[in-house]
C-alpha positions in Angstrom: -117.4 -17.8 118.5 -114.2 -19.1 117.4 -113.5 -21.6 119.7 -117.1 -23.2 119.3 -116.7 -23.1 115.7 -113.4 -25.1 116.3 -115.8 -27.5 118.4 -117.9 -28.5 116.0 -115.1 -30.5 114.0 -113.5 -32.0 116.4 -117.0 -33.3 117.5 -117.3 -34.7 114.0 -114.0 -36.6 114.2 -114.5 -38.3 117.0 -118.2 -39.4 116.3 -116.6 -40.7 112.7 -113.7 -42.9 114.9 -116.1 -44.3 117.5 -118.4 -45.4 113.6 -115.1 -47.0 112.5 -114.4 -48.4 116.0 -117.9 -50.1 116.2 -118.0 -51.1 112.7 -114.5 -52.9 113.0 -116.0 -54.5 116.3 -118.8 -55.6 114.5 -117.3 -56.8 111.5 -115.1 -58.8 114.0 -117.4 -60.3 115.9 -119.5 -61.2 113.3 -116.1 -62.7 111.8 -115.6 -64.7 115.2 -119.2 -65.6 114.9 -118.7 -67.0 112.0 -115.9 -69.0 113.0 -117.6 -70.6 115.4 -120.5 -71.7 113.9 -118.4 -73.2 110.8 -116.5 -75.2 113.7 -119.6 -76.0 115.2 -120.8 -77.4 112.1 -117.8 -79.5 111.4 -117.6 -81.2 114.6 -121.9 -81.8 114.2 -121.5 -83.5 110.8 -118.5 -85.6 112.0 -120.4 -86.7 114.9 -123.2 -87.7 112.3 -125.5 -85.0 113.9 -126.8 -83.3 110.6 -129.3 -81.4 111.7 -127.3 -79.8 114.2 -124.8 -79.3 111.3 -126.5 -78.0 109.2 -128.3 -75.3 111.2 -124.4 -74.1 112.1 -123.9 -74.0 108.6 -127.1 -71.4 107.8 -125.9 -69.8 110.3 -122.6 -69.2 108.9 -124.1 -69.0 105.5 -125.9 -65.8 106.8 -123.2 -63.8 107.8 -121.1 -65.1 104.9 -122.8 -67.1 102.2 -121.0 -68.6 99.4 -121.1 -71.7 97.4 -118.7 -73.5 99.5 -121.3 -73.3 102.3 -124.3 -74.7 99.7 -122.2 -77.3 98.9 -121.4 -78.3 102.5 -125.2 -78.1 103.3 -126.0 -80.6 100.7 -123.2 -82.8 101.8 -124.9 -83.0 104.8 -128.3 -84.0 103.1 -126.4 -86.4 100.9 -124.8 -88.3 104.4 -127.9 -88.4 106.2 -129.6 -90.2 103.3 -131.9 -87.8 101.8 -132.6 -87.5 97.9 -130.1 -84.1 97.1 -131.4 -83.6 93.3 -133.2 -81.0 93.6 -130.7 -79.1 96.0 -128.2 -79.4 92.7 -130.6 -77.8 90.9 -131.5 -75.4 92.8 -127.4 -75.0 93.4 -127.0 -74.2 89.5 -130.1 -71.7 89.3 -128.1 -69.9 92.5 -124.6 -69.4 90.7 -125.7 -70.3 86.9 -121.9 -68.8 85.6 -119.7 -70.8 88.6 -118.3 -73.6 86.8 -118.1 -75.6 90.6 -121.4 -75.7 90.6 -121.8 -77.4 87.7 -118.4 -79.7 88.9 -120.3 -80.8 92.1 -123.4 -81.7 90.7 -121.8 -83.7 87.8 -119.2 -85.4 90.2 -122.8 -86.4 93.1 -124.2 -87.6 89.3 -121.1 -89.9 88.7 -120.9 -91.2 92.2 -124.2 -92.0 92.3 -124.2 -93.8 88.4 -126.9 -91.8 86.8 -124.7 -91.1 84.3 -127.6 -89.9 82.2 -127.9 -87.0 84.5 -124.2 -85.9 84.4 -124.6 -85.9 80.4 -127.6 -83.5 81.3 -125.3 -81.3 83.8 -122.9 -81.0 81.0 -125.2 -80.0 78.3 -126.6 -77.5 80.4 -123.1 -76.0 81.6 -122.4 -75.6 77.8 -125.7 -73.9 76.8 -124.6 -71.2 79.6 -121.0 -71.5 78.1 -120.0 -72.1 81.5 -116.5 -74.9 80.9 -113.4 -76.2 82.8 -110.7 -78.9 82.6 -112.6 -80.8 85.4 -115.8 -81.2 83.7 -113.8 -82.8 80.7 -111.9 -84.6 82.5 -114.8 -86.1 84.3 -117.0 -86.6 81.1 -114.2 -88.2 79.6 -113.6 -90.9 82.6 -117.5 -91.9 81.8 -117.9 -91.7 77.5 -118.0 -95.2 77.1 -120.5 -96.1 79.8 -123.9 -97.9 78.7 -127.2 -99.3 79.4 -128.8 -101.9 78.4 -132.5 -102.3 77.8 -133.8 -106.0 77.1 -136.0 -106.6 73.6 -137.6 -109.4 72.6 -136.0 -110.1 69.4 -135.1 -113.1 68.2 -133.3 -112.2 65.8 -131.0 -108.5 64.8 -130.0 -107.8 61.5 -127.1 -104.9 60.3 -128.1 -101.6 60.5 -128.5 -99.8 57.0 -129.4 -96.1 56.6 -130.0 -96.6 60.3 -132.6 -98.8 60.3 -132.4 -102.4 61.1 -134.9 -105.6 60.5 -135.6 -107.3 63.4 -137.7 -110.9 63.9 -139.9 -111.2 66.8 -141.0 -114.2 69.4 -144.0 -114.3 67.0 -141.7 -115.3 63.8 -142.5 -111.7 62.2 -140.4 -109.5 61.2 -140.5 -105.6 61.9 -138.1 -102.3 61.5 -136.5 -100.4 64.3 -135.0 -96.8 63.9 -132.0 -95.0 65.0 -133.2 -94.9 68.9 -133.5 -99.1 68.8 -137.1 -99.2 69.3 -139.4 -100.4 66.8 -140.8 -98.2 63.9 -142.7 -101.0 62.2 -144.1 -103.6 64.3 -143.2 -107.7 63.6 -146.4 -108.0 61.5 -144.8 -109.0 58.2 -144.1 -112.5 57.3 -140.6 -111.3 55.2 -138.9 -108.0 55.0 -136.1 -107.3 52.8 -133.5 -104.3 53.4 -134.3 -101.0 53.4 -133.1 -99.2 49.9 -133.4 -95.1 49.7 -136.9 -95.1 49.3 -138.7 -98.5 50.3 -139.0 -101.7 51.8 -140.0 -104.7 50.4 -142.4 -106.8 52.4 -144.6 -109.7 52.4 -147.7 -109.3 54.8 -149.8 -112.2 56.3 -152.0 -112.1 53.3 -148.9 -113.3 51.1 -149.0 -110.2 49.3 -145.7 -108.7 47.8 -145.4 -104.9 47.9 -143.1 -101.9 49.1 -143.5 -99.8 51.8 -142.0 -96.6 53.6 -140.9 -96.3 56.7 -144.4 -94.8 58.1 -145.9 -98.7 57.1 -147.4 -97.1 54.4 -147.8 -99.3 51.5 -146.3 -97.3 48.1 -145.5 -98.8 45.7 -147.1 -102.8 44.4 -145.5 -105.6 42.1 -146.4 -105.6 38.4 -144.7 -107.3 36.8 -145.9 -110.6 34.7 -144.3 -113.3 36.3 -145.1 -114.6 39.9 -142.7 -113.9 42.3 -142.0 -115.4 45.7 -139.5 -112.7 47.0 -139.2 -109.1 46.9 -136.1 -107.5 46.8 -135.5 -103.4 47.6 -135.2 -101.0 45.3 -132.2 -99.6 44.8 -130.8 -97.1 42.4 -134.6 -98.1 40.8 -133.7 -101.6 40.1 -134.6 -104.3 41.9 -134.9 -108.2 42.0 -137.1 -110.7 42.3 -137.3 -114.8 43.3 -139.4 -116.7 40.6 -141.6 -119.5 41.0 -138.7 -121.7 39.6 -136.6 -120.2 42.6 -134.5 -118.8 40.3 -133.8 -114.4 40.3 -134.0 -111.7 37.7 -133.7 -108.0 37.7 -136.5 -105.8 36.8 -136.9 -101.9 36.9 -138.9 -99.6 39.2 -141.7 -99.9 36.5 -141.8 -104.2 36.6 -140.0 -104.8 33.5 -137.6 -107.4 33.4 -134.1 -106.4 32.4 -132.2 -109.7 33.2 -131.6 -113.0 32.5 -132.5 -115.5 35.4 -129.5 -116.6 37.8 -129.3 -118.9 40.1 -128.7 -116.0 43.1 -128.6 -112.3 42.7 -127.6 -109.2 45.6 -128.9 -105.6 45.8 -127.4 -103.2 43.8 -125.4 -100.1 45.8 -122.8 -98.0 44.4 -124.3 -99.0 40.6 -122.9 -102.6 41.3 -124.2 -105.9 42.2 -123.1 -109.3 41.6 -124.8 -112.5 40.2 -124.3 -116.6 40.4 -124.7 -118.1 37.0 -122.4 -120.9 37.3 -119.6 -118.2 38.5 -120.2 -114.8 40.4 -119.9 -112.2 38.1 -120.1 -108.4 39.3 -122.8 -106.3 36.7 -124.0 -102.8 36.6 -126.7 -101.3 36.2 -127.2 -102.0 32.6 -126.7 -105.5 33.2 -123.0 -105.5 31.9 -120.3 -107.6 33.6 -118.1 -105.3 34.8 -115.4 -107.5 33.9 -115.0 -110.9 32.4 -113.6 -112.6 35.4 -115.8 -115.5 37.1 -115.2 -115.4 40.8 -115.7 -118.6 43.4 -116.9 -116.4 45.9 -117.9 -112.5 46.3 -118.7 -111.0 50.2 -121.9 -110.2 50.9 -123.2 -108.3 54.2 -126.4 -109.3 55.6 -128.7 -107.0 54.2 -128.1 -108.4 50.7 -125.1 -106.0 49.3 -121.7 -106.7 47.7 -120.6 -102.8 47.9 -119.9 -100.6 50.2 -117.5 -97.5 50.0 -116.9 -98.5 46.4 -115.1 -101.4 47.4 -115.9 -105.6 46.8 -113.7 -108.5 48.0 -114.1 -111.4 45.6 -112.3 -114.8 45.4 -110.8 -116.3 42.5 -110.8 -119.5 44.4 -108.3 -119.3 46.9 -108.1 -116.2 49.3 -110.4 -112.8 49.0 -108.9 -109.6 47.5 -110.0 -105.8 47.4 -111.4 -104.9 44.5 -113.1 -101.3 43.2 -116.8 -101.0 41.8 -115.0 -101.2 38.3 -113.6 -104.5 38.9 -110.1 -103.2 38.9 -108.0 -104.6 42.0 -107.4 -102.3 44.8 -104.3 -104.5 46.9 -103.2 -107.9 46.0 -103.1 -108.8 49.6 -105.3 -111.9 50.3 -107.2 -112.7 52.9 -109.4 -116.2 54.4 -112.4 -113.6 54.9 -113.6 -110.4 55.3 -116.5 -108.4 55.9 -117.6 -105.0 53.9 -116.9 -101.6 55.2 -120.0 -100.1 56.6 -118.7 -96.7 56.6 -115.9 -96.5 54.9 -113.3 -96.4 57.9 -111.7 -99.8 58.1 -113.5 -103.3 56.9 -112.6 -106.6 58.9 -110.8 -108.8 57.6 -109.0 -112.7 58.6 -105.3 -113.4 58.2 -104.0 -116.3 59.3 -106.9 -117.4 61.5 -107.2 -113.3 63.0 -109.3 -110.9 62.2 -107.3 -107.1 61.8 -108.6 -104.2 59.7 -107.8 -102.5 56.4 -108.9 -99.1 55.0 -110.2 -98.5 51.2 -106.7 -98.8 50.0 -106.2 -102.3 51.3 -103.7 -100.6 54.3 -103.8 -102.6 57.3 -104.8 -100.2 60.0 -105.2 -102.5 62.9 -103.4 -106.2 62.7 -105.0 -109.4 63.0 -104.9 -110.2 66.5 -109.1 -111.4 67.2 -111.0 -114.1 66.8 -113.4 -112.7 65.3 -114.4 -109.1 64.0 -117.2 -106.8 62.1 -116.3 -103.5 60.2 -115.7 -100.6 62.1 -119.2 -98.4 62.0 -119.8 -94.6 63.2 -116.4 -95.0 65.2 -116.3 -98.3 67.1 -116.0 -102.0 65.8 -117.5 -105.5 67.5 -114.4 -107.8 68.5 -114.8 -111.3 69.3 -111.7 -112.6 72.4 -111.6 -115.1 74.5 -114.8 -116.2 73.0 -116.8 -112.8 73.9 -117.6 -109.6 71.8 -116.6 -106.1 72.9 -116.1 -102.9 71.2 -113.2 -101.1 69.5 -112.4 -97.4 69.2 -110.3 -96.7 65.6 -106.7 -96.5 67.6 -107.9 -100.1 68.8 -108.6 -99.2 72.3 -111.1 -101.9 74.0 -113.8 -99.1 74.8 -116.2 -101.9 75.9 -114.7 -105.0 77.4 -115.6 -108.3 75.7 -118.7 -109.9 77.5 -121.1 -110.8 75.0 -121.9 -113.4 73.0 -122.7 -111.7 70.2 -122.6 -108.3 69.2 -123.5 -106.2 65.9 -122.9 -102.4 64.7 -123.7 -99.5 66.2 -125.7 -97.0 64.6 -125.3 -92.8 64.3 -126.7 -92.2 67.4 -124.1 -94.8 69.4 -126.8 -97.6 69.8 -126.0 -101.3 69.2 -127.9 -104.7 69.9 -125.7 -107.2 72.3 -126.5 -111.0 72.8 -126.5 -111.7 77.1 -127.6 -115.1 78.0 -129.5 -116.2 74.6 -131.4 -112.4 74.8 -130.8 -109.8 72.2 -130.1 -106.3 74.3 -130.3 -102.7 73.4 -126.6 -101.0 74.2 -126.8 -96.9 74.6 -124.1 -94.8 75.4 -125.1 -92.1 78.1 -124.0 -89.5 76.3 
């Protein structure tokens, strides 16, 4: 009895060592297996015989499968020609925490130019809080690539409040919105700028109201004498072109408030400025803000002499900074300049360049274009060698200059560029 007892483990041992021994040969052949189907695969794909690869590669991605092997699979795809998009996605629903999933599929993106797509990638990796230096990196490399999407304006106003008046093929006038395309069709015979509430319009009928920015007529003209022009309401004044084509203020209820000038501009920032032989700047209770008659004051397209709570007038020779109170800001000069749009820097001409200043009258960027507009929600429109480009604010040519004409971009990084006599519709990828 003892000795069989003494049987039983040994018999144990040695069935245990033959497991190891077959596992280890297993595990080893599989190994060698492996091997040769990865080098199978590699000499296939660089004798252009995909199929062939990428069997060899399933194959290996059976005994061993990993991303690496995915990835080399859609190579494969990719070099014979096939569409791999959907292999990407189904590549980030596989390994949804690997950041080189997500690197892969935003580098194919990038090669490819969809650029749209990689922005996609990249919003998806951060939903999952998946990041890496690469994906920055490669994000970075594309930030200020664009598209362009044709219109058939004839003409592009500036952007205010992030809507912009726009004139049509037809010689109407319409609205467009933050994402360029239109939000009031080219139906109306005259448009005036949009204020915080309304828009003032004239309709085909030659009727003079305001209206929001649903089209929706709010608010009509009541006052006693007839008008030709409607100006917007702002800070619930607004003006008004007479049938002696002079203007006059009147409040949101039709009152007149004003004398009659020979020109008038909106009011923003409780300030506005009038021609009566001079420019004078006036409040809102019709006061001049001070006593002195200027040759000239800046006004932007939409009609406005403020912005940021700073004006540049001219005394006659030169433009200087002033403040909404009419006190001067720098006694630096300049031959012109245009008003800040967001309060970053305004452009402004010295000595036949164009450079920037900031609200204290600092020049932040030195003259050195041809031509410039005020820097808006982080990039400004720079005119060289006769073509318009884009700035960043450390004066870095984001967008090289090859349009003739360019204006501001609004908050969601659209702009309208002039290519070949055709206003365009610029959007950033991201």
């Amino acid at each position: 009895m003892k000795s069989y007892r003494m049987l039983i483990p040994a018999a144990l041992v040695g069935i245990m060592a033959l497991s190891v021994f077959s596992f280890v040969r297993n595990k080893k052949s599989l190994q060698n297996n492996y091997e040769a189907y990865i080098s199978s695969a590699e000499y296939c794909r660089e004798e252009k015989l995909y199929v062939d690869a990428i069997n060899y590669y399933k194959a290996a991605y059976d005994i061993q499968p990993s991303l690496e092997l995915d990835k080399k699979i859609i190579d494969c795809y990719t070099e014979q020609g096939n569409n791999v998009e959907s292999l990407y996605e189904e590549l980030l629903d596989k390994y949804p925490k690997d950041q080189l999933a997500y690197e892969y599929a935003i580098e194919y993106y990038i090669l490819e130019k969809e650029y749209e797509e990689a922005y996609k990638i990249r919003q998806t990796s951060q939903k999952r809080k998946v990041h890496s230096d690469k994906i920055k990196e490669m994000l970075e490399e594309i930030q200020y690539y664009y598209k362009l999407a044709s219109t058939d304006f004839t003409e592009i106003g500036e952007y205010y409040n992030d809507y912009c008046i726009v004139k049509s093929e037809n010689e109407k006038y319409g609205i467009t919105g933050t994402s360029g395309s239109l939000l009031l069709s080219c139906n109306y015979n005259k448009i005036s700028c949009f204020s915080s509430d309304y828009f003032a319009v004239v309709n085909n009928e030659n009727e003079f109201y305001w209206i929001d920015t649903n089209g929706d007529r709010r608010k009509n003209y009541n006052g006693e004498e007839t008008v030709i022009e409607l100006g917007p309401i702002t800070e619930q004044i607004f003006w008004a072109k007479l049938e002696n084509e002079k203007y006059a203020f009147y409040n949101s209820e039709g009152q007149k408030i004003s004398n009659e000038y020979t020109e008038t501009t909106n009011f923003s920032d409780g300030t506005a400025a009038v021609l009566d032989g001079s420019w004078y700047i006036v409040n809102a209770a019709m006061e001049h803000v001070n006593d002195i008659p200027y040759a000239m004051i800046i006004t932007n397209e939409n009609g406005y002499v403020s912005n940021s709570g700073r004006l540049f007038v001219s005394e006659g020779i030169g433009y200087k900074m002033l403040d909404n109170s009419g006190n001067t800001v720098s006694d630096d000069l300049y031959e012109n300049a245009r008003l800040f749009i967001d309060g970053t820097a305004a452009a402004v001409q010295q000595d036949g360049k164009w450079g920037f200043v900031n609200v204290n009258g600092e020049i932040v960027i030195k003259p050195e274009y041809e031509d410039a507009r005020s820097f808006s929600n982080g990039f400004a429109a720079v005119k060289r060698d006769g073509k318009w480009g884009f700035i960043d604010t450390q004066n870095n040519m984001v967008i090289e200059p090859e349009f003739e004409d360019a204006r501001d971009f609004n908050s969601l990084g659209k702009c309208y560029v002039l290519i070949d006599g055709k206003w365009n519709l610029l959007s950033f990828y991201n």
